[in-house]
N, C-alpha and C positions, 0 to 999 in steps of 0.2 A: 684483131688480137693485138693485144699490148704488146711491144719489144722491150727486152731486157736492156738499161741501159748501162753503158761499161764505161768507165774512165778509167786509162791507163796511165801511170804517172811514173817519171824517171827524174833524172836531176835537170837534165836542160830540155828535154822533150826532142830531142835532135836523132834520137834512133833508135832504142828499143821501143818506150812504149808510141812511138808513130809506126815501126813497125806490126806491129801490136792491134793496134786501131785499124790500121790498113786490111791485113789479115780476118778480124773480127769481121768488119764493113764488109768486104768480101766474100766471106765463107759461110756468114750465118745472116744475111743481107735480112731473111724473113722473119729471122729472130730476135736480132740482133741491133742496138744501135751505139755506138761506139765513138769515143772521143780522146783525146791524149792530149798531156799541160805535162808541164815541168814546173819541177818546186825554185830552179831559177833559170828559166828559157832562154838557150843560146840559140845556136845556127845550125839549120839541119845541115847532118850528116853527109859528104858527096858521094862517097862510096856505100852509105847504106840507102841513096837516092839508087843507085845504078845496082844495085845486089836486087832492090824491090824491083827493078824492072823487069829484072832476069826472070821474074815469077810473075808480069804481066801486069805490072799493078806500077801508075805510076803516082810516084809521090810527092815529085820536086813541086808542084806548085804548092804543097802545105807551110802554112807555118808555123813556128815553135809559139806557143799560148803557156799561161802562168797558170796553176792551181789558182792561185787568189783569184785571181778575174774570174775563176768557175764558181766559186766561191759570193763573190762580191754580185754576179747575177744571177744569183738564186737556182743554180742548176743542182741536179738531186739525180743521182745515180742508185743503181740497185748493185754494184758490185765496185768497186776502190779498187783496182789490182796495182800495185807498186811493182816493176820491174826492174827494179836495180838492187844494190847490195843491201842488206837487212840493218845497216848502220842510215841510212839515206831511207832507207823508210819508214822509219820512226819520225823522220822529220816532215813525213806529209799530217797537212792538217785532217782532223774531222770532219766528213760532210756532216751535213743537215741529213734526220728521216732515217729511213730502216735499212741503211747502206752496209753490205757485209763488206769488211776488207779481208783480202788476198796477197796474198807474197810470192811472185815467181822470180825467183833471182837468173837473173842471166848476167854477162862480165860485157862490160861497155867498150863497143866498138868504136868509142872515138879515145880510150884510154890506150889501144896498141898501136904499138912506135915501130916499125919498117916501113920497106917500100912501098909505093902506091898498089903494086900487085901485092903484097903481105898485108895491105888493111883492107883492100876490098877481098882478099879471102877470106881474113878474121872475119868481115862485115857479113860474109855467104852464109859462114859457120854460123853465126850469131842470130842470124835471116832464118838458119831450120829449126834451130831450135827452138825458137819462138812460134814459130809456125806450126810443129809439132805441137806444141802446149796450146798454142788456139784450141788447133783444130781436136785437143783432149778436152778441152773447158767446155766447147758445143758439146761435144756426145755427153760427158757428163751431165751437162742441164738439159738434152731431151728426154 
């Protein structure tokens, strides 16, 4: 059986959509095959590295990857999901092929400013909600 393939894209790739990927990879392993780029890839996230743990999934050895480069070698998704704000989404490019895109806005855990315990809370916050929306996106496509 074929897997459904997902690319998840945020601005730097450093935490929603690697949480995102991580999740999919995870939860719909048989279903599912899942990647994550940023439209300009910075440094993942420490506190959304240590949130992912908390849910048994570890992420720190990933790194941030660019849309273009998925682009530039010829990769072809069945689903575009952009997880960041609806203004930054507009600025991912078009795949190639019969690619539907999607928009789940979640609010970016590297944009909150407190103490180390107030970003890796935001980070937890940010961690379920995404999690929840996976795990809606699988029931919906079985």
């Amino acid at each position: 059986m074929k897997k459904t393939r997902v690319l998840f894209v945020c601005i730097h790739n450093s935490a929603r959509s690697q949480m995102a990927e991580a999740f999919l990879n995870a939860s719909g392993k048989n279903l599912f095959e899942a990647e994550s780029a940023g439209i300009e890839p910075g440094k993942l996230n420490p506190f959304v590295v240590e949130a992912m743990r908390d849910e048994g999934i570890d992420i720190s050895g990933n790194s941030t990857k660019s849309v273009a480069d998925m682009i530039a070698k010829n990769k072809t998704y069945d689903f575009v999901i952009t997880v960041c704000d609806p203004k930054a989404s507009e600025m991912c490019p078009v795949f190639p092929g019969g690619t539907k895109r999607l928009h789940w806005e979640f609010e970016d855990p590297s944009s909150f400013a407190g103490s180390d315990d107030e970003q890796y809370a935001f980070a937890r916050i940010v961690r379920d909600k995404i999690k929840d929306r996976v795990l809606m996106f699988i029931k919906e496509l079985k």
